[in-house]
C-alpha positions as CSV (number, residue, x, y, z in Angstrom):
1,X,-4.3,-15.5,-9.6
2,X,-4.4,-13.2,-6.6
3,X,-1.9,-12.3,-3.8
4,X,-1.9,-10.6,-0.4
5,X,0.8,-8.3,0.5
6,X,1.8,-6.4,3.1
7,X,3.4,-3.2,2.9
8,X,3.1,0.2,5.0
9,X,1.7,-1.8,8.4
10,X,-1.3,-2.9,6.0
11,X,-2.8,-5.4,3.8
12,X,-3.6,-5.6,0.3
13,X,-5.6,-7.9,-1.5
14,X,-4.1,-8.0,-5.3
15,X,-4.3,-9.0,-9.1
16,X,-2.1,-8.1,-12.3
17,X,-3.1,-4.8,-13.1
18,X,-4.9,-3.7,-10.1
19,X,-4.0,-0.1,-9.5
20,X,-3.8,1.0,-5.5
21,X,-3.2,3.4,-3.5
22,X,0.0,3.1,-0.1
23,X,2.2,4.3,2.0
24,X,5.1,6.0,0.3
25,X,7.6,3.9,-1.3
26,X,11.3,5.0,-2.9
27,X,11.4,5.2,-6.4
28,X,10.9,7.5,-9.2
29,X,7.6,7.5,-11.8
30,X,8.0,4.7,-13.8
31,X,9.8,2.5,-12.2
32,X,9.0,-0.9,-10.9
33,X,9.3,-2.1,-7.3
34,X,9.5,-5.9,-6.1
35,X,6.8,-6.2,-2.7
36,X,8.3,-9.5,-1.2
37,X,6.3,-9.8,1.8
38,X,3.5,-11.9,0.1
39,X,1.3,-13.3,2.7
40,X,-0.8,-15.9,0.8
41,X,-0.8,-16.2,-3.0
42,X,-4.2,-17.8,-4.2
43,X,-5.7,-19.0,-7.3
44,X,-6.0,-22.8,-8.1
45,X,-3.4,-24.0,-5.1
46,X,-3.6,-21.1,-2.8
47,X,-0.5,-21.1,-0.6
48,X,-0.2,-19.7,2.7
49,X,2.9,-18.4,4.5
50,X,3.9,-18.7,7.8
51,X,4.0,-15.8,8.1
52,X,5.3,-14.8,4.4
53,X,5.3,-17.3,1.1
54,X,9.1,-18.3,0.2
55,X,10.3,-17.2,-3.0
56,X,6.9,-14.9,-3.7
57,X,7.0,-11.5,-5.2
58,X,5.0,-8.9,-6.3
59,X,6.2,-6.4,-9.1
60,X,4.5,-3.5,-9.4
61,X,5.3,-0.5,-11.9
62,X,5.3,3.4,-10.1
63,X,2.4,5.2,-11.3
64,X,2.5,8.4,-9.1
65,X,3.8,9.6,-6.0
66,X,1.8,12.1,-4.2
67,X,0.0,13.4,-1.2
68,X,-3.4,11.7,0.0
69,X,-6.8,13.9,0.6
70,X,-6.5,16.4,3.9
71,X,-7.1,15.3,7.3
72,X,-8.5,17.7,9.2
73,X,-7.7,17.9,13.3
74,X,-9.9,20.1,15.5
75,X,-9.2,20.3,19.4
76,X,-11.7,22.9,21.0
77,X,-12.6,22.9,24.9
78,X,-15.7,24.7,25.8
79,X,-16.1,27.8,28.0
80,X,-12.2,28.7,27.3
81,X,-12.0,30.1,24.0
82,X,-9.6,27.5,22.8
83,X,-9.8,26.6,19.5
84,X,-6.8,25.1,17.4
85,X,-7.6,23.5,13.2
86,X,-4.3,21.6,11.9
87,X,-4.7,19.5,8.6
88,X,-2.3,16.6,7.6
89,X,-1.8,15.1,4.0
90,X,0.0,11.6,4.1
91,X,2.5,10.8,1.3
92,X,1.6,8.2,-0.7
93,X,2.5,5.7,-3.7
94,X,0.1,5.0,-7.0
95,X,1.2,1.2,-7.8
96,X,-0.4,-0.5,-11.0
97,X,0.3,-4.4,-10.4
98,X,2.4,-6.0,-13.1
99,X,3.3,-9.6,-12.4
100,X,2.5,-12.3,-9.4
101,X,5.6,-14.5,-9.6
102,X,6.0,-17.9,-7.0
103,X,8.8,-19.6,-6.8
């Protein structure tokens, strides 16, 4: 059985005990956080919302909460000696997936 969730402005294609990688979510190592925007739970009756499943959840245990790989931003214009480097490194949440529960 897999589901699709949405969380962070993206989607996610998921199994129990797929580990991946989003946007940063509350909640300390170890704990476990419910994702109940569940577009479309599949499997052997695949059900799909409209837009989200009713009574679907995702529970997902807190692996690590960190900072993604640098992002490096470099403006320049030519002839004018203007040259400006600024990196970025996006917070981000380690999820395992523990459980796919529909209601």
């Amino acid at each position: 059985m897999y589901a699709v969730i949405k969380t962070g402005g993206k989607q996610y294609r998921v199994a129990a005990g797929d580990v991946i990688k989003v946007e940063k979510l509350d909640g300390e190592v170890g704990a476990t956080v419910d994702l109940s925007e569940v577009l479309m739970v599949g499997g052997d009756q695949p059900k799909i919302g409209a837009p989200t499943v009713d009574g679907a959840k995702v529970s997902a245990e807190v692996l690590e909460q960190g900072k993604a790989d640098k992002v490096l931003i470099f403006k320049k214009k030519r002839r004018h000696k203007y040259r400006r480097t600024r990196g970025h490194r996006q917070h981000q949440t380690v999820l395992r997936i523990s459980d796919i529960n529909v209601a």
